[in-house]
Every structure is written in structure tokens, then in C-alpha cells.
C-alpha positions as MATLAB code, in Angstrom:
seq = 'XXXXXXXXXXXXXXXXXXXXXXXXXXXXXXXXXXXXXXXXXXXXXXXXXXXXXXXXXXXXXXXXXXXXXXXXXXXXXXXXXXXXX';
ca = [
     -12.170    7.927   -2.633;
     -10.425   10.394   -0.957;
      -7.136    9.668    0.440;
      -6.552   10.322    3.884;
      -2.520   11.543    5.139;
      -2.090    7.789    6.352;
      -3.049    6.110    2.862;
      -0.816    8.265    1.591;
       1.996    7.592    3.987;
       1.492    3.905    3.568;
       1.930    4.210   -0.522;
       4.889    6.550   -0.615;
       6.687    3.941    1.997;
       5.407    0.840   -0.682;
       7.284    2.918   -3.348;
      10.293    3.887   -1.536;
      10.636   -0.296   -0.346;
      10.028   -0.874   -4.405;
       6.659   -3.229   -3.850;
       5.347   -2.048   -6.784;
       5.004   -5.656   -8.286;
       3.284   -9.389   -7.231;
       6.457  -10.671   -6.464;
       8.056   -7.946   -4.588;
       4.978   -7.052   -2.111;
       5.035   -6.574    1.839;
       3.763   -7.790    4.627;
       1.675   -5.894    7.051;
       4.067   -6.467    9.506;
       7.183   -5.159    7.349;
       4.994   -2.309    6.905;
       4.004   -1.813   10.600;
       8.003   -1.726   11.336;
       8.265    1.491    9.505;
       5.036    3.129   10.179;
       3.270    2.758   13.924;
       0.361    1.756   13.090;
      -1.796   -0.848   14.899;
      -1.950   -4.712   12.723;
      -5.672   -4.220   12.320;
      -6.221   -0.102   11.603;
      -3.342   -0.956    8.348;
      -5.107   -4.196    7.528;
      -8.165   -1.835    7.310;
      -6.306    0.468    5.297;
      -4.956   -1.560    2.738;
      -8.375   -3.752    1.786;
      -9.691   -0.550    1.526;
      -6.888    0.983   -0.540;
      -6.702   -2.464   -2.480;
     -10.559   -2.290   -3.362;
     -10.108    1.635   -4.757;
      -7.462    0.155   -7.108;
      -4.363    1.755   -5.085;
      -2.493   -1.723   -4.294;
      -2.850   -5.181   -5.139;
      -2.764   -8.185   -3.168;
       0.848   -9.920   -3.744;
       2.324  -13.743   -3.508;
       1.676  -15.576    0.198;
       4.634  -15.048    2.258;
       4.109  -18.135    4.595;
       0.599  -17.834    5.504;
       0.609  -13.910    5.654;
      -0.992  -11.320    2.833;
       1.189   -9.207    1.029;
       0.586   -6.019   -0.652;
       2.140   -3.738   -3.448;
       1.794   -0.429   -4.863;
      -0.305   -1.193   -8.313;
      -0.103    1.510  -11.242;
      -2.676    3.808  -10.089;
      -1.464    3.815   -6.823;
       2.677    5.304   -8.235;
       0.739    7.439  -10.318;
      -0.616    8.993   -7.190;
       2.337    8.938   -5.293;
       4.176   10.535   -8.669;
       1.766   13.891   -8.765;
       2.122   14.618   -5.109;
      -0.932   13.304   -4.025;
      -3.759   14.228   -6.892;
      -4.948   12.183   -9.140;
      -5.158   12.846  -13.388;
      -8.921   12.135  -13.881;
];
């Protein structure tokens, strides 16, 4: 998969927030507060990113999904963008 400037944008801000575990995962909408992007173009963007192994699927918060940066995804963020294949 190649990662477009928004997937990117989206993982860096998962790392920065520290959602790099199950517990400690975000909501879309804490998400959307720090990038402007529409509810359904990020919900795109992370099942997509989840299914390429980027980020995982976290605990429920209430009823809403939560997401966090998974291994391969900090490893991408860590080398600037390119992954060590």
C-alpha cells in the first residue's frame, strides 16, 4: 500500500497523542478535532490503514471505535515515511 500525505498525517498525530496501545486509542472524533477531515473520508482512512496493518482497532469508548498506532505503523512514522522491507 502506498501511503498517501493524509495517512501519514493521521499516524504521526496517533503518535504524538501516544495511541500506540488498545487501551490508549482515539476516537474518530478526537482525531477529526485536530485534523479537518470529514467523519466518513477518516473512517475510510483508518479501516483501510487498519486492514494494511498500520493501526489497530482499540477498546469501545461508549459505543464509538477507537483506533491506535500498531508497531508497523511507529515504525513508519520513525523512518520518515518509508518502510524497512
Amino acid at each position: 500500500m502506498e501511503l498517501t500525505r493524509v495517512d501519514y498525517i493521521i499516524m504521526k498525530y496517533l503518535k504524538k497523542k501516544g495511541s500506540t496501545t488498545y487501551f490508549e486509542s482515539m476516537t474518530l472524533k478526537e482525531i477529526m478535532s485536530a485534523i479537518k477531515i470529514s467523519r466518513p473520508t477518516l473512517y475510510r482512512k483508518m479501516v483501510n490503514l487498519q486492514e494494511h496493518g498500520y493501526v489497530g482497532k482499540g477498546c469501545k469508548s461508549t459505543n464509538a471505535d477507537t483506533f491506535f498506532l500498531s508497531a508497523k505503523g511507529i515504525q513508519i512514522i520513525e523512518n520518515g515515511g518509508m518502510a524497512n522491507d
